[in-house]
Backbone as XML, in Angstrom:
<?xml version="1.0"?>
<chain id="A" units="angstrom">
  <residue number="1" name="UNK">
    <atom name="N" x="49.890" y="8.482" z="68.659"/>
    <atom name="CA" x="50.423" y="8.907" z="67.385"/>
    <atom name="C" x="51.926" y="9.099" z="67.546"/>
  </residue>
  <residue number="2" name="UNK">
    <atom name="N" x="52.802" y="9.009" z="66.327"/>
    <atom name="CA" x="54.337" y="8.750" z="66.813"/>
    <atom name="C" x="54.867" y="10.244" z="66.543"/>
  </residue>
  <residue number="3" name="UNK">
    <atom name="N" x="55.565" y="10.276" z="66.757"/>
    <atom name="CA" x="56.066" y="12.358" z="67.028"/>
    <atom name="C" x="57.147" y="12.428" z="65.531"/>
  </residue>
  <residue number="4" name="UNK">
    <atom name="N" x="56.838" y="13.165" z="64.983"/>
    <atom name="CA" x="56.844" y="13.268" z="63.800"/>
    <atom name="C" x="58.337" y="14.379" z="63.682"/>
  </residue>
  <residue number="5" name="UNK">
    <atom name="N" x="58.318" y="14.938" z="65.049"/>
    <atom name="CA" x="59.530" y="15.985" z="65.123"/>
    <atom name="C" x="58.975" y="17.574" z="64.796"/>
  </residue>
  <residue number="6" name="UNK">
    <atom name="N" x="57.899" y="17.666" z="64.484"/>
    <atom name="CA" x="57.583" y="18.608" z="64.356"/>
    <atom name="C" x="56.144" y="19.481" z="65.852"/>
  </residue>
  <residue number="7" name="UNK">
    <atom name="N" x="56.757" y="20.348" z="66.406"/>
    <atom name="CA" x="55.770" y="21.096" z="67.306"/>
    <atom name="C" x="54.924" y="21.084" z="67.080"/>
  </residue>
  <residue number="8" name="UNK">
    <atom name="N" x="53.766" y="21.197" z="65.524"/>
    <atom name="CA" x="52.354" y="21.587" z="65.582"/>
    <atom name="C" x="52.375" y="19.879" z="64.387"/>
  </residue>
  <residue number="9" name="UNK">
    <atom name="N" x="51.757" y="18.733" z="64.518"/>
    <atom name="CA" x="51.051" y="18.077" z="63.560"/>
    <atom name="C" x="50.615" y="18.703" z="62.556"/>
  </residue>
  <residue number="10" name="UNK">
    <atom name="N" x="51.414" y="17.724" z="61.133"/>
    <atom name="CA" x="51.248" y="18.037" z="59.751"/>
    <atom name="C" x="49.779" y="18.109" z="59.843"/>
  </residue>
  <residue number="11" name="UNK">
    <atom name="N" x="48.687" y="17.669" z="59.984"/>
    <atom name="CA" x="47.496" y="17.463" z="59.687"/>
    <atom name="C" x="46.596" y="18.780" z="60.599"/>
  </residue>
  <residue number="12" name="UNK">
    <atom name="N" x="47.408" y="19.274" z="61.180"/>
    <atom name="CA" x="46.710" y="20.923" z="62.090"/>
    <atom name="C" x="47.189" y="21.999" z="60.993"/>
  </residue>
  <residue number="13" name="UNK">
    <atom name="N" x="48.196" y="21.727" z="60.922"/>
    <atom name="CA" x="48.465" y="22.969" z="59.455"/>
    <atom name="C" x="47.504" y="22.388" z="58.955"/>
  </residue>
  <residue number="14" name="UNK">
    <atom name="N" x="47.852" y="21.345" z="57.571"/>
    <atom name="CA" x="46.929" y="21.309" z="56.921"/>
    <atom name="C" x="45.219" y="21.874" z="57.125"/>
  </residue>
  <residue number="15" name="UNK">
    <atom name="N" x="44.817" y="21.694" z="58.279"/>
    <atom name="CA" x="43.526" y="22.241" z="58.380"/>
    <atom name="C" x="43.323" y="23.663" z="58.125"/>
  </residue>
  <residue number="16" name="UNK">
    <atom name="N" x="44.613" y="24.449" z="58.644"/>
    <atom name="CA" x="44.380" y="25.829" z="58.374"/>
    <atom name="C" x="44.763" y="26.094" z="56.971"/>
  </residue>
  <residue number="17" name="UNK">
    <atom name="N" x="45.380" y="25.488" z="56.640"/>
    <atom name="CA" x="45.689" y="25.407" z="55.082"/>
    <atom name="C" x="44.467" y="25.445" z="53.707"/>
  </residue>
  <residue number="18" name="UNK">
    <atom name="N" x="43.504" y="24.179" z="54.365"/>
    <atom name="CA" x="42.355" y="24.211" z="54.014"/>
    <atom name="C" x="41.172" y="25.443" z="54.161"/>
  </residue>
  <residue number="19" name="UNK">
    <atom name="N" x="41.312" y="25.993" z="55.203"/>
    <atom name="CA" x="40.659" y="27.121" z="55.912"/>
    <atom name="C" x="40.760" y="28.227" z="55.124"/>
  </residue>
  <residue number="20" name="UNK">
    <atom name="N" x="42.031" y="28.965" z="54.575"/>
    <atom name="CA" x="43.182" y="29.823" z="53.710"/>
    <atom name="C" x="42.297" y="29.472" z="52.581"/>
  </residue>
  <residue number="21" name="UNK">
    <atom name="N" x="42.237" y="28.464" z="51.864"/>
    <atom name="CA" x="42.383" y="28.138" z="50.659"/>
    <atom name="C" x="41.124" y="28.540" z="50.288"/>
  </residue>
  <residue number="22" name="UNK">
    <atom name="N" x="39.567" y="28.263" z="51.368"/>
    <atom name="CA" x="38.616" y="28.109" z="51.011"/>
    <atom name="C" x="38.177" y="29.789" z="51.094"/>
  </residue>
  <residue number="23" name="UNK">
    <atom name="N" x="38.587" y="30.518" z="52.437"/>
    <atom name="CA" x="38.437" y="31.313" z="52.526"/>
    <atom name="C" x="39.089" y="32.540" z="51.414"/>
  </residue>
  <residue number="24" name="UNK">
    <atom name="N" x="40.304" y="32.494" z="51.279"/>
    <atom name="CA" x="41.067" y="33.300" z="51.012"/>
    <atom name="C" x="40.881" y="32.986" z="49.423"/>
  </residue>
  <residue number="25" name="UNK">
    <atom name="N" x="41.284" y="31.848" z="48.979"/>
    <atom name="CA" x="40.527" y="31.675" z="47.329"/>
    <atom name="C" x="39.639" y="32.048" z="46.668"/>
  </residue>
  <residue number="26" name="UNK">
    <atom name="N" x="38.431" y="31.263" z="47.558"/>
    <atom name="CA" x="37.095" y="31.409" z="47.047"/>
    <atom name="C" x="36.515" y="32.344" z="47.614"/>
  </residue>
  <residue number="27" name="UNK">
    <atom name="N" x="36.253" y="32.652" z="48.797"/>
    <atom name="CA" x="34.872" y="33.559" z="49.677"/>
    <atom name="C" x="35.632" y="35.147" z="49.117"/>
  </residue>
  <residue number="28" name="UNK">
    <atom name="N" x="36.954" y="35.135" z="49.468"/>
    <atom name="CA" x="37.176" y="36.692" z="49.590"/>
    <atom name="C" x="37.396" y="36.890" z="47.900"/>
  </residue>
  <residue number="29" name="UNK">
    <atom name="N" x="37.711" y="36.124" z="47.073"/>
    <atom name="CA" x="37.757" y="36.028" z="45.399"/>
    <atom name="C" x="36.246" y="36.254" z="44.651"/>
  </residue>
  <residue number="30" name="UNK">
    <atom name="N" x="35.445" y="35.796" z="45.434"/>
    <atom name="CA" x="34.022" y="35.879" z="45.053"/>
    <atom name="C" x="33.251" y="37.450" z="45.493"/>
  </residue>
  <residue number="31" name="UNK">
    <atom name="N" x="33.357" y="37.493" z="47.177"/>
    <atom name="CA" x="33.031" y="38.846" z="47.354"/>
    <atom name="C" x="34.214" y="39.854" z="46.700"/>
  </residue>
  <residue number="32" name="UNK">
    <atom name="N" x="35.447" y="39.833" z="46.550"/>
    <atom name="CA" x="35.876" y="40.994" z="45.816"/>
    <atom name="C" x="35.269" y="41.382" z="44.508"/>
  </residue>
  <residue number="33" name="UNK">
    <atom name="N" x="35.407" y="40.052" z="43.351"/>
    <atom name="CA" x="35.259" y="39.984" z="42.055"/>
    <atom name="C" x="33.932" y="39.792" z="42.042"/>
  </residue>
  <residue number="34" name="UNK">
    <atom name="N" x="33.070" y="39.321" z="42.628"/>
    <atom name="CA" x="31.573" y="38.564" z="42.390"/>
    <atom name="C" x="32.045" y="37.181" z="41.476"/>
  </residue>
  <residue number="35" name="UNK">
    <atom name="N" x="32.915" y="36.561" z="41.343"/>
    <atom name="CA" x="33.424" y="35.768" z="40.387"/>
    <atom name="C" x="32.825" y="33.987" z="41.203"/>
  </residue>
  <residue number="36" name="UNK">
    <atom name="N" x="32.132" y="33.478" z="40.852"/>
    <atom name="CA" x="31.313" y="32.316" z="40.996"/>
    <atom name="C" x="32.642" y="31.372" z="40.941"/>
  </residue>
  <residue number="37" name="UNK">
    <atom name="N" x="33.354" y="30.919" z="39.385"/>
    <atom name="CA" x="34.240" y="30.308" z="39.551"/>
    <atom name="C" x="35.203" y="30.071" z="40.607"/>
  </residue>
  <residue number="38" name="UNK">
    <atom name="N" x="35.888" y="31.596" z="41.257"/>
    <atom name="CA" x="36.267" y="32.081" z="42.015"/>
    <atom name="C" x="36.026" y="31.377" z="43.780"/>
  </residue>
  <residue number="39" name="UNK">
    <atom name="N" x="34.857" y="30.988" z="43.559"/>
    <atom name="CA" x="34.184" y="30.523" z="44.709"/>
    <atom name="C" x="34.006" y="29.127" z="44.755"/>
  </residue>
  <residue number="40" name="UNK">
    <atom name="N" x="33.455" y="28.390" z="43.364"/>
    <atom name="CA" x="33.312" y="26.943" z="43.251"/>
    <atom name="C" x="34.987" y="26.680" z="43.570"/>
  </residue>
  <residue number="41" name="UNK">
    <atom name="N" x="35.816" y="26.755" z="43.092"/>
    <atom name="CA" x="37.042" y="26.171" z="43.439"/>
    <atom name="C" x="38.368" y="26.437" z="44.188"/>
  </residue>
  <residue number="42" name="UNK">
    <atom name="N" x="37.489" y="27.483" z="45.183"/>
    <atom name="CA" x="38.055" y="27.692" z="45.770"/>
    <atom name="C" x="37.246" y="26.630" z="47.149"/>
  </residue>
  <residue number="43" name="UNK">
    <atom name="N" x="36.129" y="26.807" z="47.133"/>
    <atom name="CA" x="35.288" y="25.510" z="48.364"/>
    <atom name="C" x="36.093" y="24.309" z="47.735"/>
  </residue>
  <residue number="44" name="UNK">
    <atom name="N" x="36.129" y="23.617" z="46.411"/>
    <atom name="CA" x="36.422" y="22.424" z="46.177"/>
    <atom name="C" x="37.764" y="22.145" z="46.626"/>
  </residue>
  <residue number="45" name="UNK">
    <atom name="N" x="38.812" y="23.192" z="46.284"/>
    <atom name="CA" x="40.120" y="22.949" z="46.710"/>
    <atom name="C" x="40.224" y="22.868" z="47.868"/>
  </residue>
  <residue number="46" name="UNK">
    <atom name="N" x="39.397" y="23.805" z="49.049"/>
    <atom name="CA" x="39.225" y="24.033" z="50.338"/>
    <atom name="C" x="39.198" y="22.471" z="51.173"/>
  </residue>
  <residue number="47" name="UNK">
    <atom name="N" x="38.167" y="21.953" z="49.898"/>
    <atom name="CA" x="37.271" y="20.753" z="50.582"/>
    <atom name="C" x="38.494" y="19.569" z="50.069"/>
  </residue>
  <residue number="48" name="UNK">
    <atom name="N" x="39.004" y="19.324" z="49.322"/>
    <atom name="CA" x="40.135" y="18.466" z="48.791"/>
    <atom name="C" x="41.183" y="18.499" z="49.929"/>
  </residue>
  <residue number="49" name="UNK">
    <atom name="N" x="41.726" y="19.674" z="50.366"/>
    <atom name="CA" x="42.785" y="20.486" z="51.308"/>
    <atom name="C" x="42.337" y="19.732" z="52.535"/>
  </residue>
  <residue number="50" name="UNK">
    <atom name="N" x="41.048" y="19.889" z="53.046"/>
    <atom name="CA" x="40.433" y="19.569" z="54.172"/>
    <atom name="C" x="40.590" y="17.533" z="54.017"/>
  </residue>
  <residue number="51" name="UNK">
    <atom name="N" x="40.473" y="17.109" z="53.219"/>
    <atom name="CA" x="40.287" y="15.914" z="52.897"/>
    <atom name="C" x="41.367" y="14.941" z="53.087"/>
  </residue>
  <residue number="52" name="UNK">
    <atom name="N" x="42.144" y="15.539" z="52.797"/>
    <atom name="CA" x="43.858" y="15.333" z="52.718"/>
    <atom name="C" x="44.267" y="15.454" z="53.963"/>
  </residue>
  <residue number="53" name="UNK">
    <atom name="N" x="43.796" y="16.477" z="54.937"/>
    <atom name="CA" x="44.338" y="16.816" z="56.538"/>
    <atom name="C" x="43.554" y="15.430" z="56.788"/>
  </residue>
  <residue number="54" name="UNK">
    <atom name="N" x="42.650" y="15.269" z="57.048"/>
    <atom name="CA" x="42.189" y="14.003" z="57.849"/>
    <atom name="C" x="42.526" y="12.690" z="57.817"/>
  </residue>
  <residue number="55" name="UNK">
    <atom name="N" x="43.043" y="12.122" z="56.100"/>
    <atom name="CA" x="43.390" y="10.954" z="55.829"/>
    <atom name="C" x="45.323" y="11.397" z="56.526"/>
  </residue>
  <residue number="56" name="UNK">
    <atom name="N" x="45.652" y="12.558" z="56.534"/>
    <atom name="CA" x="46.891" y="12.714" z="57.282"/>
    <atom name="C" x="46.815" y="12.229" z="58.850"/>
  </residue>
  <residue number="57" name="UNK">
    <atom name="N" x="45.670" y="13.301" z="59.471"/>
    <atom name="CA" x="45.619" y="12.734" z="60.891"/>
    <atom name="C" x="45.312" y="11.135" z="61.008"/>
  </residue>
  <residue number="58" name="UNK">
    <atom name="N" x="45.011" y="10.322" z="60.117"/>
    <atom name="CA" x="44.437" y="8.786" z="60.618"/>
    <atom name="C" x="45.767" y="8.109" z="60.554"/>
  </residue>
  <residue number="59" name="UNK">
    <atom name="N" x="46.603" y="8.277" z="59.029"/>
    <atom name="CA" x="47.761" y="7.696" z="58.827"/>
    <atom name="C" x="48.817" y="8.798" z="57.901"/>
  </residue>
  <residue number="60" name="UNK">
    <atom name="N" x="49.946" y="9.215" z="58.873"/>
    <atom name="CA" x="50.840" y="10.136" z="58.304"/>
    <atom name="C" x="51.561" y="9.617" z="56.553"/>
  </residue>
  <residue number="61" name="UNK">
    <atom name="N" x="51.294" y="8.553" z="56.668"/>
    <atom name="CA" x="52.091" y="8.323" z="55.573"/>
    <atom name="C" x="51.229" y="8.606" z="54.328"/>
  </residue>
  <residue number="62" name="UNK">
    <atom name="N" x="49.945" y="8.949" z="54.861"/>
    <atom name="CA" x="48.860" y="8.728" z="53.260"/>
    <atom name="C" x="48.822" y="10.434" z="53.293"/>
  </residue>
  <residue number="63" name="UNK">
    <atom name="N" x="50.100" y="10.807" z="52.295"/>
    <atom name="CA" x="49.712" y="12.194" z="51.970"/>
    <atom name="C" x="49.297" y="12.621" z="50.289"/>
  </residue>
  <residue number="64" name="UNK">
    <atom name="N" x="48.777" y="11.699" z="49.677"/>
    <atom name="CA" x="48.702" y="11.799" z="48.186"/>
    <atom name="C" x="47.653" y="12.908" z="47.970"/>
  </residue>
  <residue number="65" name="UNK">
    <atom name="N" x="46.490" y="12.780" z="48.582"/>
    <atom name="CA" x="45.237" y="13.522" z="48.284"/>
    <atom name="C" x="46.237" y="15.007" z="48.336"/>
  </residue>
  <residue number="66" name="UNK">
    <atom name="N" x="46.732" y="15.359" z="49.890"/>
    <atom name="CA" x="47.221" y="16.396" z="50.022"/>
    <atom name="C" x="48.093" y="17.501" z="49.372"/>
  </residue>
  <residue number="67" name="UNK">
    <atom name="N" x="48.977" y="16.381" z="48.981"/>
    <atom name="CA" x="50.120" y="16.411" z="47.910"/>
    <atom name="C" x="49.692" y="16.935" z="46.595"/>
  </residue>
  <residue number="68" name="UNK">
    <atom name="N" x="48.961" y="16.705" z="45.789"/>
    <atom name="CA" x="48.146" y="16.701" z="45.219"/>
    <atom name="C" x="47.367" y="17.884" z="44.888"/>
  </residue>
  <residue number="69" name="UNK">
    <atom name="N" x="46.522" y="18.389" z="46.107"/>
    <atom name="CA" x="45.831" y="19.347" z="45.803"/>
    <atom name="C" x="46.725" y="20.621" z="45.776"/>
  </residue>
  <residue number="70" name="UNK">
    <atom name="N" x="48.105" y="20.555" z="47.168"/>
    <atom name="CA" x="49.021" y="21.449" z="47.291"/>
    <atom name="C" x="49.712" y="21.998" z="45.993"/>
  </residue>
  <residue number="71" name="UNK">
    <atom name="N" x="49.836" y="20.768" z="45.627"/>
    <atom name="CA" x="50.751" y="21.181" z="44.284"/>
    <atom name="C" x="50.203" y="21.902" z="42.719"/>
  </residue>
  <residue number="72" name="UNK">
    <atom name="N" x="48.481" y="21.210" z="42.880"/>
    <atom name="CA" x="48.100" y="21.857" z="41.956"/>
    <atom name="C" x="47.934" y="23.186" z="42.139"/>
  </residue>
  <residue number="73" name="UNK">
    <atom name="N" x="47.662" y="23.554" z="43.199"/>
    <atom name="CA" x="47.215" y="25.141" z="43.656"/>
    <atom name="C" x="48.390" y="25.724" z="43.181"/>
  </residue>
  <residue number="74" name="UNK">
    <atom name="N" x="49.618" y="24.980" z="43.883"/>
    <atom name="CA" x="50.931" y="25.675" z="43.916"/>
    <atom name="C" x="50.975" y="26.162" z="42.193"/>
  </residue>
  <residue number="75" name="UNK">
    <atom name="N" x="50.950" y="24.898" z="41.138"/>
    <atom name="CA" x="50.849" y="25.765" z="39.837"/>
    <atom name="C" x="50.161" y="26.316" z="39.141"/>
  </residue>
  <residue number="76" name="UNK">
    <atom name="N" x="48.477" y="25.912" z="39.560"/>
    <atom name="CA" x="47.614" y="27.206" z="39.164"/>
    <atom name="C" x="48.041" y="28.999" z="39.505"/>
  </residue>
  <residue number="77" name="UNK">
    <atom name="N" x="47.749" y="28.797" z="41.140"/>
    <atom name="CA" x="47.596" y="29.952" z="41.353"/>
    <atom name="C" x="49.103" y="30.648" z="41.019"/>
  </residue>
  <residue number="78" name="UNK">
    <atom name="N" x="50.384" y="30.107" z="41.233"/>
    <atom name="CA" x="51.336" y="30.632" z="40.416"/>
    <atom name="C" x="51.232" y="31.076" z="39.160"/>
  </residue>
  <residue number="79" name="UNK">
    <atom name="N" x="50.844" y="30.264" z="38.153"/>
    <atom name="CA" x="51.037" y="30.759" z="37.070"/>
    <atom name="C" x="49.825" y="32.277" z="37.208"/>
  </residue>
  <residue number="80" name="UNK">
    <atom name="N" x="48.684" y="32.153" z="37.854"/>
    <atom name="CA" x="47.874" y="33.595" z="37.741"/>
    <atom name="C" x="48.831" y="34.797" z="38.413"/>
  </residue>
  <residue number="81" name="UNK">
    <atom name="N" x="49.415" y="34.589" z="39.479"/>
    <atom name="CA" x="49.907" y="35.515" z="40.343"/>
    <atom name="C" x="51.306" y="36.224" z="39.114"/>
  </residue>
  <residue number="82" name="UNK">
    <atom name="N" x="52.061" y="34.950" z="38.767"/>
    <atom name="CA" x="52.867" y="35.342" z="37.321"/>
    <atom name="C" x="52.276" y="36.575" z="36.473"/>
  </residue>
  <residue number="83" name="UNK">
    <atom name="N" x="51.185" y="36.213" z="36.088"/>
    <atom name="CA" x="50.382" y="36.611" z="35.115"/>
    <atom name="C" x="49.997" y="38.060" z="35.347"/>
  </residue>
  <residue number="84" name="UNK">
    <atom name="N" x="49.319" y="38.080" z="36.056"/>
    <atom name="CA" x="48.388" y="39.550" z="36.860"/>
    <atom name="C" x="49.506" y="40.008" z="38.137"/>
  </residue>
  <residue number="85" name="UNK">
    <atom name="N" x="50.298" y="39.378" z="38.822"/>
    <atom name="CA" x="51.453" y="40.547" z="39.936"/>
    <atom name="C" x="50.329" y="40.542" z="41.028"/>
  </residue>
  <residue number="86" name="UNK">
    <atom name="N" x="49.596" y="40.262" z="40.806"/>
    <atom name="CA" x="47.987" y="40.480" z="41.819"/>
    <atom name="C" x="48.585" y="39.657" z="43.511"/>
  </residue>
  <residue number="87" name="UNK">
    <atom name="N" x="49.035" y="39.990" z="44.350"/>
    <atom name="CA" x="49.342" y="39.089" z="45.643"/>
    <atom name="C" x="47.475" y="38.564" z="46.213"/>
  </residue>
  <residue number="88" name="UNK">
    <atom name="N" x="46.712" y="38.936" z="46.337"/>
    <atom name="CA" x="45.653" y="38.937" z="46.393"/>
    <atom name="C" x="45.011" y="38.472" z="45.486"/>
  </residue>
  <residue number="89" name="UNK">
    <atom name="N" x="44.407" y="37.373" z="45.386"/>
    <atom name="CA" x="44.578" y="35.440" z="45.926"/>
    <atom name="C" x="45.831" y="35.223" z="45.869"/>
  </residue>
  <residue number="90" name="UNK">
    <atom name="N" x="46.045" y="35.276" z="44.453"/>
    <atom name="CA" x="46.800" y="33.905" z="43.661"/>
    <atom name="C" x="47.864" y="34.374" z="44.339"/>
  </residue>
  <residue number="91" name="UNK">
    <atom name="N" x="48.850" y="34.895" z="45.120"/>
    <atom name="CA" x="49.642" y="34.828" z="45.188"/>
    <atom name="C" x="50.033" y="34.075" z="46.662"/>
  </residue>
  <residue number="92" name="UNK">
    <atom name="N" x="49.164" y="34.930" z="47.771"/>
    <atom name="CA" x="48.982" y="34.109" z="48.926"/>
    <atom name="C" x="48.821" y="33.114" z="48.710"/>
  </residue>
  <residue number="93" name="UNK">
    <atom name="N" x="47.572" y="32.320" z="47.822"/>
    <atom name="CA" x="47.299" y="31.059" z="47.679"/>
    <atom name="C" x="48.314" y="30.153" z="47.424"/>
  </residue>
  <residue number="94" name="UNK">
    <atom name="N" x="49.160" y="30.982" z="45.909"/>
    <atom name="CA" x="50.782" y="30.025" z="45.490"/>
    <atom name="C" x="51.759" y="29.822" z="46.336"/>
  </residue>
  <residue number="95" name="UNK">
    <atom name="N" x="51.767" y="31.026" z="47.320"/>
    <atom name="CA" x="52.683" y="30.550" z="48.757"/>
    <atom name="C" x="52.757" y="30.162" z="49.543"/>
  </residue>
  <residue number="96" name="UNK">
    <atom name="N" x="51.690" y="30.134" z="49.907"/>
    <atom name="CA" x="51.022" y="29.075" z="51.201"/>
    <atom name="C" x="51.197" y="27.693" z="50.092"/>
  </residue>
  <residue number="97" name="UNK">
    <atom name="N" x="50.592" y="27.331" z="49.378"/>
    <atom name="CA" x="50.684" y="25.885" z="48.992"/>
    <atom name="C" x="52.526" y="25.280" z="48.459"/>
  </residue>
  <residue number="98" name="UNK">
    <atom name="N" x="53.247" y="25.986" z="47.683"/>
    <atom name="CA" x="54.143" y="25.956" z="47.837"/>
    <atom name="C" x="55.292" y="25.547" z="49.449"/>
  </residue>
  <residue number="99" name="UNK">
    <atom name="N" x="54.210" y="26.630" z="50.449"/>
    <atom name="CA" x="55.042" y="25.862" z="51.949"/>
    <atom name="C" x="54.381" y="24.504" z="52.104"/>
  </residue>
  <residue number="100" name="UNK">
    <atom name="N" x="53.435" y="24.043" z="51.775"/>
    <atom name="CA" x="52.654" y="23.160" z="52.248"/>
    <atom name="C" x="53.182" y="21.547" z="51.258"/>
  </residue>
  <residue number="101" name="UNK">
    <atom name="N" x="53.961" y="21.851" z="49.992"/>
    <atom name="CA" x="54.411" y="21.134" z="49.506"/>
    <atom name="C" x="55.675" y="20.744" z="49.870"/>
  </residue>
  <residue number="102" name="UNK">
    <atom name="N" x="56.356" y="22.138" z="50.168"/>
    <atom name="CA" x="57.602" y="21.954" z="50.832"/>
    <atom name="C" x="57.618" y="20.916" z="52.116"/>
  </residue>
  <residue number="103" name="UNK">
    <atom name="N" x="56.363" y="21.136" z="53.245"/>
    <atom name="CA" x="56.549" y="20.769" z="54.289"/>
    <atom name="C" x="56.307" y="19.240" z="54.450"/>
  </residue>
  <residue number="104" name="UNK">
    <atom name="N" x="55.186" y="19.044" z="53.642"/>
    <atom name="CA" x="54.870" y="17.366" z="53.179"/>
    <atom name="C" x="56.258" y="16.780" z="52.916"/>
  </residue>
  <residue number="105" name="UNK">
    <atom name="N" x="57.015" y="17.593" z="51.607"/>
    <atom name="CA" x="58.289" y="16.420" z="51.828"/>
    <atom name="C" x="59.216" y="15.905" z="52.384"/>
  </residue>
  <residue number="106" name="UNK">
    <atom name="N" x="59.346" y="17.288" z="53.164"/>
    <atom name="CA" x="60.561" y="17.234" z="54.271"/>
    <atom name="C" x="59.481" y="16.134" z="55.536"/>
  </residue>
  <residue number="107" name="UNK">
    <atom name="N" x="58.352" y="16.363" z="55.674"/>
    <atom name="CA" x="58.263" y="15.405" z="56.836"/>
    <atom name="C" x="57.598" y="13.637" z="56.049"/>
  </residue>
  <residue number="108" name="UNK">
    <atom name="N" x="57.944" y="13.492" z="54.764"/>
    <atom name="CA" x="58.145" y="12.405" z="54.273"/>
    <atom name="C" x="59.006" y="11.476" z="54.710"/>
  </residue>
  <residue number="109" name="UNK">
    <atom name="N" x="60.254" y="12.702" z="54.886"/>
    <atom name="CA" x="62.095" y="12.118" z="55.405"/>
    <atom name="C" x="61.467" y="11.242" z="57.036"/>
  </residue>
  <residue number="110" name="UNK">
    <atom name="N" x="60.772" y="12.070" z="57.307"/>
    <atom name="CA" x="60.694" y="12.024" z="58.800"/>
    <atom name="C" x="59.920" y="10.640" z="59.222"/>
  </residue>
  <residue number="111" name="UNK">
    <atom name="N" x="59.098" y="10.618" z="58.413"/>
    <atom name="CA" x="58.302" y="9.165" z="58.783"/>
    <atom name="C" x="58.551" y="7.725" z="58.731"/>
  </residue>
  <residue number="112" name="UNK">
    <atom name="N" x="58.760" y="6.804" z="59.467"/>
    <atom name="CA" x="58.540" y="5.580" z="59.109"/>
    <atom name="C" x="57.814" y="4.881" z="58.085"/>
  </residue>
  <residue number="113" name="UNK">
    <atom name="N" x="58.768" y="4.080" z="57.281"/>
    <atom name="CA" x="57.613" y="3.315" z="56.298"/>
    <atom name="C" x="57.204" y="2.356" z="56.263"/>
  </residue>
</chain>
């Protein structure tokens, strides 16, 4: 794999990213609230997140899925965290994906095309 310049591979974040999302979204959104929704999309985003790391680890350049899910989180859960001040999801969730959008582009620069 070609060295991307970065110490930890985009696609190892991403996994914990996925991990965060599923956990920290959905599982701990569901047991706080009992909130079902809370839980369905937070696994789906989890599982999208997760989906996106792997087509990263095969080929760095295919970050769309990733991109994608990052960014939507980034303006869902923003606009809730806006909304409610609540740091707990939506806000962790909007910041973590927000870095995760950030970091995709800057190592866009970085890649060969």
């Amino acid at each position: 794999m070609p060295d991307t310049g970065s110490v930890v591979p985009l696609h190892w974040i991403g996994f914990g990213y996925a991990a965060l999302v599923a956990t920290g979204g959905g599982i701990i959104g569901y047991v706080k609230a009992g909130s079902v929704p809370s839980l369905a999309a937070g696994l789906l985003f989890g599982s999208l997140a997760n989906l996106g790391s792997c087509q990263l680890s095969q080929d760095p350049r295919n970050i769309w899925v990733f991109l994608a899910t990052s960014g939507t989180l980034t303006g869902i859960m923003g606009m809730r965290f806006y909304h409610s001040g609540k740091f707990m999801p939506a806000g962790l969730i909007a910041g973590a994906s927000l870095l995760m959008v950030a970091k995709v582009g800057v190592s866009m620069f970085n890649i060969p095309h």
